[in-house]
N, C-alpha and C positions, 0 to 999 in steps of 0.2 A: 493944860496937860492932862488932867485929872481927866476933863471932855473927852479929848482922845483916847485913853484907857481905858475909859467905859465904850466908846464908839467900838474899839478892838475886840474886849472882852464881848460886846454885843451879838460883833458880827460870827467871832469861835462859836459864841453858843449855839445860833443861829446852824452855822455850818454844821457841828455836833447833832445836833435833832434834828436835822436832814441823813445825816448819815446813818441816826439812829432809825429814825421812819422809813429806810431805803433796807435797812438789818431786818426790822419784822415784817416789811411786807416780801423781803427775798433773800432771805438766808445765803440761797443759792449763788445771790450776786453778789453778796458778802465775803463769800467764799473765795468764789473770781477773784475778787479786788485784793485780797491780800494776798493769794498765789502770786496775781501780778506784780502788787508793789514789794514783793521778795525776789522778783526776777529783777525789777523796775532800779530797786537800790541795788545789786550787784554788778548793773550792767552800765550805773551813776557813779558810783565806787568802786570800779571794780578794782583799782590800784590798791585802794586800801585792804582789801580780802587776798589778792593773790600773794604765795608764798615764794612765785617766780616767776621770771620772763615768762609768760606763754608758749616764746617763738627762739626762746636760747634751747641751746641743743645739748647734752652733756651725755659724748660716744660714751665712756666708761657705765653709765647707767641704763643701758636700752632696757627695757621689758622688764625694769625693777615692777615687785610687787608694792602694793601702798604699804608704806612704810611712816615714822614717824617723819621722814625730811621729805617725802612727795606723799601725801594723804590719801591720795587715787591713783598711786605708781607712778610710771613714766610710758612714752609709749614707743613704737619703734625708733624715731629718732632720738629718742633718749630727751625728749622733750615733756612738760612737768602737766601730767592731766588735771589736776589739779585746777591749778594758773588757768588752762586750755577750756576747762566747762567756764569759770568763772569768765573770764573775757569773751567766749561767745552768747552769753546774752546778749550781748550789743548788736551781734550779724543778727540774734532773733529778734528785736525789735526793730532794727535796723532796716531790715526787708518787711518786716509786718504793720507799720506805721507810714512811709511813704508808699505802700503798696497799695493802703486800701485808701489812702487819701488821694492817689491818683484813680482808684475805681470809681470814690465816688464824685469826682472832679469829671472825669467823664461820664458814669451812666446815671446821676441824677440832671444833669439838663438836656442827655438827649430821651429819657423817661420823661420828664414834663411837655418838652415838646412834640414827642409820638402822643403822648395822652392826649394834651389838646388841640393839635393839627387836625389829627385823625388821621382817615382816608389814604390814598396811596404813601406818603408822608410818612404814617405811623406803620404802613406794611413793609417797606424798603427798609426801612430802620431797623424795627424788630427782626424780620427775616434776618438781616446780617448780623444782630447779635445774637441769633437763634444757632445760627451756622458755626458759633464760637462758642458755644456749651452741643453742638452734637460730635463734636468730637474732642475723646477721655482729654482731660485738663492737661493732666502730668507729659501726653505724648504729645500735645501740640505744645507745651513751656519747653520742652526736651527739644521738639525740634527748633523751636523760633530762638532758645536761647544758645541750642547750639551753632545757628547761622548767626545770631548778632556777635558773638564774643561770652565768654564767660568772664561777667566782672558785675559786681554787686548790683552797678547802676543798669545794668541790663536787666538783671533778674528782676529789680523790682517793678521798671517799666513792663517788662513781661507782665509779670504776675501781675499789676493793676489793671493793665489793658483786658488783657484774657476774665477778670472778675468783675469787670466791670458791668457785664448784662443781671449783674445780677440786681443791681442798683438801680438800673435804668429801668429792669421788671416791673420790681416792688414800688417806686415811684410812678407808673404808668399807671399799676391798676388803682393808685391811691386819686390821682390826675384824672382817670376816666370817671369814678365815683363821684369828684366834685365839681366838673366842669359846668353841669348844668346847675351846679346850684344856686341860690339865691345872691350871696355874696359876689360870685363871677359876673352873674348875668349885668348885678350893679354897677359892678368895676369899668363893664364894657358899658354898659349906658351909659355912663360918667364918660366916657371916652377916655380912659387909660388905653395906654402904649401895651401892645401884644408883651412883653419885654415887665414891665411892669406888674400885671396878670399875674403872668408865669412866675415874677422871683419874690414881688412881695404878696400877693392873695393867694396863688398857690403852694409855693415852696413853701411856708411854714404849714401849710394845715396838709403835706403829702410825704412828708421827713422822716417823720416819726420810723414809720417804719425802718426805713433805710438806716437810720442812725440805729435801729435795733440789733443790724445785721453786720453792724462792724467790728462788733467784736470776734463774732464766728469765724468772720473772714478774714480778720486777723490772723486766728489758730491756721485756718486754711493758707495762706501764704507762707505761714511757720513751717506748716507742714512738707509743702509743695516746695520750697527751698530747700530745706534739708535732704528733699528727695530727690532733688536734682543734683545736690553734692554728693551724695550716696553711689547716684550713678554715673559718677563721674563730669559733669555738666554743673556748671554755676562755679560757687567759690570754691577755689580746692586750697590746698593744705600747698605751703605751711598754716595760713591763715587759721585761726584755731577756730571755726563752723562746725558747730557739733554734728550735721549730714555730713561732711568729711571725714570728720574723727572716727564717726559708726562707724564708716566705710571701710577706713584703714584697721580699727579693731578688728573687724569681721575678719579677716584674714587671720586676726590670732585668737578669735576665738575657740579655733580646732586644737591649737594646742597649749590650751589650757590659759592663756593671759587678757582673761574676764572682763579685769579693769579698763583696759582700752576703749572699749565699744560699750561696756553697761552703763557708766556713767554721765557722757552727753547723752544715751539715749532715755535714761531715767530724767534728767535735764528739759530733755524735747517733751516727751511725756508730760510735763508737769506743767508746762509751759503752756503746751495746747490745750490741756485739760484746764486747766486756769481761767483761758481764754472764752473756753465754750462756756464753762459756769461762771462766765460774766455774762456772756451772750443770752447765755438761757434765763439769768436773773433776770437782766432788762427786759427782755420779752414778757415776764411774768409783771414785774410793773409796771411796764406801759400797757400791756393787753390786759384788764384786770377778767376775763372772761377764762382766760389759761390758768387763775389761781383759784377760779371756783371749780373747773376743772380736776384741777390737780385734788 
């Protein structure tokens, strides 16, 4: 028993001075990481934090001011903003988690094999995901999401497909840098399977990057969701998505009922901003060339 308690306490400590070593070499990603895990527990909990249904209606209350029995008012459906930011964390990680895990499920294998094909191969390939970043993000989600349906599992299939070149970029130029290396040329003299190459000698030494870039793109899915409930496209209300709730605030903005619209959007804000200074930390410890830099 005793064994086991020291093996446990071993491993905390162990964990602890990783996270400590990950704190002074980027503050930045330090930063990140608790924004997130304060999004991350209210959207784990969020039953325990909210002071009401989200999605119960109460006519006699519309457009109350925050008050002590709704914190952040009500909003026109006389529904608790409150309860409404709290329980849309979940639509924002909701969308920003199977979004970039389906980007990089698609553009990291078709990145390794344009990198080491080559030749027409890697031109046909890259061209078509070229085609899918030359036009604006938001109006081709806008359009593709509003021919599929507005429902969650759309938007996120959207949104990973559409981000997906971005994965398959940064893995290509890492793929073109090592094909000819020493390591590769072995693999293939050994007679390894094409298939083999690609997932065990190069996927690991072509990652890195890519796994730098998912947090960014995370924020970016955050973002591009909420924009698309905003404009009426994606999740809409009642659902409590804080791009929706903007949406409907903005309407009472003008006359004078603040709380509606300020508070998922201080929410979203915080969120994506969380995101990028994760994204931006990691870059700074995996590239150590960015912190002599900086």
């Amino acid at each position: 028993m005793s064994k086991i308690k020291a093996e446990s306490t071993s491993l905390l400590n162990r964990i602890v001075n990783r996270i400590r070593g990950v704190s002074r070499l980027s503050p930045t990603a330090t930063a990140g990481v608790l924004v997130i895990l304060f999004f991350g527990v209210l959207a784990m909990f969020s039953g325990g934090f909210m002071t009401h249904d989200p999605v119960s209606s109460y006519p006699d209350r519309i457009l109350e001011a925050p008050s002590a029995e709704h914190w952040f008012g009500t909003d026109g459906n006389g529904m608790d903003v409150f309860s409404r930011v709290i329980y849309g964390a979940k639509f924002g990680f909701g969308v920003a988690i199977p979004a970039v895990i389906i980007s990089v499920l698609i553009g990291v294998p078709v990145g390794l094999i344009a990198g080491y094909r080559g030749g027409l191969l890697d031109e046909v390939l890259m061209r078509f995901f070229d085609g899918l970043r030359v036009f604006p993000s938001i109006i081709l989600a806008l359009a593709v999401v509003a021919a599929t349906g507005q429902s969650l599992i759309n938007v996120v299939l959207v949104l990973g497909f559409l981000d997906s070149p971005v994965f398959a970029r940064v893995v290509r130029s890492e793929v073109l840098a090592l094909r000819s290396s020493i390591f590769v040329e072995s693999a293939i003299a050994a007679g390894n399977p094409t298939w083999r190459i690609l997932f065990v000698h190069l996927l690991p030494n072509s990652i890195q990057g890519a796994m730098a870039q998912t947090a960014v793109r995370a924020a970016w899915a955050v973002r591009i969701s909420a924009t698309l409930a905003f404009l009426g496209v994606g999740i809409q209300a009642p659902t409590p998505e804080w791009g929706a709730m903007i949406r409907q605030g903005a309407e009472f903005m003008i006359t004078g009922q603040w709380w509606v619209g300020i508070f998922p959007g201080v929410a979203l804000i915080f969120l994506v901003f969380g995101l990028n200074l994760f994204g931006d930390g990691i870059q700074d410890v995996l590239d150590p060339r960015r912190r002599t830099e900086k």
